[in-house]
C-alpha positions as a LaTeX table, in Angstrom:
\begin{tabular}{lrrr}
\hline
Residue & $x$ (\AA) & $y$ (\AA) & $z$ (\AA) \\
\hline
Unk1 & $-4.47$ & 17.81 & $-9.69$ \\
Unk2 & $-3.78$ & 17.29 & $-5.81$ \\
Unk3 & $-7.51$ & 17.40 & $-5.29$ \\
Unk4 & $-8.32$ & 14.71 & $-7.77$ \\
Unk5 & $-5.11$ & 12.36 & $-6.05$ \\
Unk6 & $-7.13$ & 12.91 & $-2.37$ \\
Unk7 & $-10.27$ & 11.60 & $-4.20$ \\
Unk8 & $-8.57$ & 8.64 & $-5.68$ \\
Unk9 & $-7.07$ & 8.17 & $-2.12$ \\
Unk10 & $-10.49$ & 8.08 & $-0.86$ \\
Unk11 & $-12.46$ & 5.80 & $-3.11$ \\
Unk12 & $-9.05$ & 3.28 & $-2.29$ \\
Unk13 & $-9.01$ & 3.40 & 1.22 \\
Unk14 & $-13.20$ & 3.24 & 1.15 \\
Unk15 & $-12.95$ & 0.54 & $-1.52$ \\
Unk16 & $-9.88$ & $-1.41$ & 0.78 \\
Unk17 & $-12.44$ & $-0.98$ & 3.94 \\
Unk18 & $-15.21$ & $-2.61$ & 2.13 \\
Unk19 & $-13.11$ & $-5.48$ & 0.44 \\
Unk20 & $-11.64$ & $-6.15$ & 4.16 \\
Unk21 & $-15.15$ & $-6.69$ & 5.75 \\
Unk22 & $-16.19$ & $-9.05$ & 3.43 \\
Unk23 & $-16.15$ & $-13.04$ & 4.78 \\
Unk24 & $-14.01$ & $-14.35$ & 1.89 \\
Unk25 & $-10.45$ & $-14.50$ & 3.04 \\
Unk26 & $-9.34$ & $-13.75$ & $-0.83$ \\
Unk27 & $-11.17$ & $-10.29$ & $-0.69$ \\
Unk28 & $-9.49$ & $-9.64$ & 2.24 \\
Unk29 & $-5.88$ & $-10.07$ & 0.95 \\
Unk30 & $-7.15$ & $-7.74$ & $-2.07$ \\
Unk31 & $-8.33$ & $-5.73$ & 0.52 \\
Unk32 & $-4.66$ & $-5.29$ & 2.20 \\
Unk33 & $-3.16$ & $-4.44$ & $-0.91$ \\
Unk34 & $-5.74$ & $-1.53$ & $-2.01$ \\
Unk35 & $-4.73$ & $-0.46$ & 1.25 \\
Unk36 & $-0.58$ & $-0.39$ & 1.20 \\
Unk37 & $-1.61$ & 1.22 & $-2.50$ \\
Unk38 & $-3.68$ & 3.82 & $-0.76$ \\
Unk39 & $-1.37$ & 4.20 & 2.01 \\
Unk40 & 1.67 & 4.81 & $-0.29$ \\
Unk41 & 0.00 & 7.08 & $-2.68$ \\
Unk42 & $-1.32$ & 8.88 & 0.58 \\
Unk43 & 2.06 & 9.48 & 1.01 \\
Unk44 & 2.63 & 10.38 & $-2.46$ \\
Unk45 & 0.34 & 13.51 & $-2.47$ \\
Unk46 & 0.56 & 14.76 & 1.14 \\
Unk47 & 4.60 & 15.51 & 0.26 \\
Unk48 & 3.96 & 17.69 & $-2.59$ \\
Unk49 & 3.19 & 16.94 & $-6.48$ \\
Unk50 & 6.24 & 18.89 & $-7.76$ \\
Unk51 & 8.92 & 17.99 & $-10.37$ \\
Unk52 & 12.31 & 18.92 & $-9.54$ \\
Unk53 & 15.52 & 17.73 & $-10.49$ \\
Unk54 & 17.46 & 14.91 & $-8.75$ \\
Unk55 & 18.54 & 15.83 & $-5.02$ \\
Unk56 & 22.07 & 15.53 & $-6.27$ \\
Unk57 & 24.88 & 18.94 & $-5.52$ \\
Unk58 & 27.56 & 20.12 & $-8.19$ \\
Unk59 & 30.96 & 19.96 & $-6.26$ \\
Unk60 & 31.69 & 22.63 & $-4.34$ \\
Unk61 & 27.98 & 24.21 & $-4.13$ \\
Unk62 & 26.41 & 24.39 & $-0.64$ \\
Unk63 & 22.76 & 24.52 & $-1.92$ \\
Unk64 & 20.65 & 23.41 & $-5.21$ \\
Unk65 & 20.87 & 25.85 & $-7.96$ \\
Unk66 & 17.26 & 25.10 & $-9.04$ \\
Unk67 & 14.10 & 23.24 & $-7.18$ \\
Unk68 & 15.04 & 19.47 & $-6.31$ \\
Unk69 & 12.80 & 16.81 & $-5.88$ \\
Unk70 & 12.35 & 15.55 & $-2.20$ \\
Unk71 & 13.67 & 12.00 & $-1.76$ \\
Unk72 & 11.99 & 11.19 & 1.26 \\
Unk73 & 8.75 & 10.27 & 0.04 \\
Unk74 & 10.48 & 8.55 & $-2.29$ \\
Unk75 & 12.15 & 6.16 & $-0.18$ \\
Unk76 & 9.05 & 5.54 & 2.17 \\
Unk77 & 7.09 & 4.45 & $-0.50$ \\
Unk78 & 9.69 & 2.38 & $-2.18$ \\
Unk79 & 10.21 & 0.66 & 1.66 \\
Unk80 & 6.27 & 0.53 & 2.23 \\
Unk81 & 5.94 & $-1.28$ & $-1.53$ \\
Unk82 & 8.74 & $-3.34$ & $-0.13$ \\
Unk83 & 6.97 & $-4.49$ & 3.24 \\
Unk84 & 3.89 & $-4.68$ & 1.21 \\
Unk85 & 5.05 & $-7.43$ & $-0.77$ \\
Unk86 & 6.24 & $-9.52$ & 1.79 \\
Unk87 & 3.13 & $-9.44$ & 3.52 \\
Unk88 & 0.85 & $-9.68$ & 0.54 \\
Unk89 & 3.68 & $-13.07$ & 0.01 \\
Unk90 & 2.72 & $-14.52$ & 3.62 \\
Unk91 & $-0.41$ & $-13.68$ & 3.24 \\
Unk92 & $-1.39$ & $-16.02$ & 0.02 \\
Unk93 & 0.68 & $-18.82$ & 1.49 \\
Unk94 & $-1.16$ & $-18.67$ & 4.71 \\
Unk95 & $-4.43$ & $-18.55$ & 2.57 \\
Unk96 & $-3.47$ & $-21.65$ & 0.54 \\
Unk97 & $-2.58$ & $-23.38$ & 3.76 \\
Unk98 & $-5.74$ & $-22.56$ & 5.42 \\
Unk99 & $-7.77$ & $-23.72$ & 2.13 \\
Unk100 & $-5.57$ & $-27.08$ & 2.32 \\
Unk101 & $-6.81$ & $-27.48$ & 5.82 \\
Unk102 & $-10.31$ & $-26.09$ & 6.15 \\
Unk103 & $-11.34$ & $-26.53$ & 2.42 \\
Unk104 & $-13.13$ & $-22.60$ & 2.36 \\
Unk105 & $-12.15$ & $-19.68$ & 1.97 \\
Unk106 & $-15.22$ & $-18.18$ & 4.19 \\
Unk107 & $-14.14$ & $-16.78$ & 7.55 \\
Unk108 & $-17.32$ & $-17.27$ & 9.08 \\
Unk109 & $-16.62$ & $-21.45$ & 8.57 \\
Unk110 & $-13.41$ & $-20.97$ & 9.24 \\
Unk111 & $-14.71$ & $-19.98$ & 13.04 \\
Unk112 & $-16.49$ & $-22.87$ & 13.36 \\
Unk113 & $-13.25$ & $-24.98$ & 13.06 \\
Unk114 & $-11.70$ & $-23.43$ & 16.10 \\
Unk115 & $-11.62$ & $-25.78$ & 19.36 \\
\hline
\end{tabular}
């Protein structure tokens, strides 16, 4: 199962590469958020694909009593979907604002506004 998780990984970050290089400024936003998603699930199968039970202690015990799931991960995916969002949010308001102004979405015409 791990194996099949680095493929996926793969064909995301290859498929957020190729979305980033291409001159519409839309495919590059799409591009940015294949790669936070291949990023986080990076994450994902690098700590381990194991179920466990919560990381929570009965009183009184000084270790689990059977395998607990590792909330790390957890919470630096949660904060990288997070920060992910935000920036996908700035992202399509600065792309509306620069359609407003230039009236394209290409980059390459977009370089031939600059002064």
């Amino acid at each position: 199962m791990e194996s099949l998780m680095a493929y996926v990984v793969g064909i995301l970050f290859a498929a957020a590469i190729y979305m980033m290089l291409r001159r519409s400024i839309v495919k590059l936003v799409i591009g940015l958020i294949l790669l936070s998603n291949a990023a986080n699930l990076l994450i994902f199968v690098v700590s381990g694909m194991t179920r466990g039970a919560p990381p929570l202690l009965p009183e009184g015990t000084s270790a689990p009593l059977s395998a607990i799931a590792d909330p790390l991960p957890q919470a630096l995916i949660l904060t990288a979907i997070v920060i992910a969002f935000g920036v996908l949010a700035f992202a399509v308001v600065l792309i509306r604002r620069a359609y407003e102004v230039v009236g394209t979405d290409d980059l390459d015409q977009m370089k031939d506004t600059d002064t």
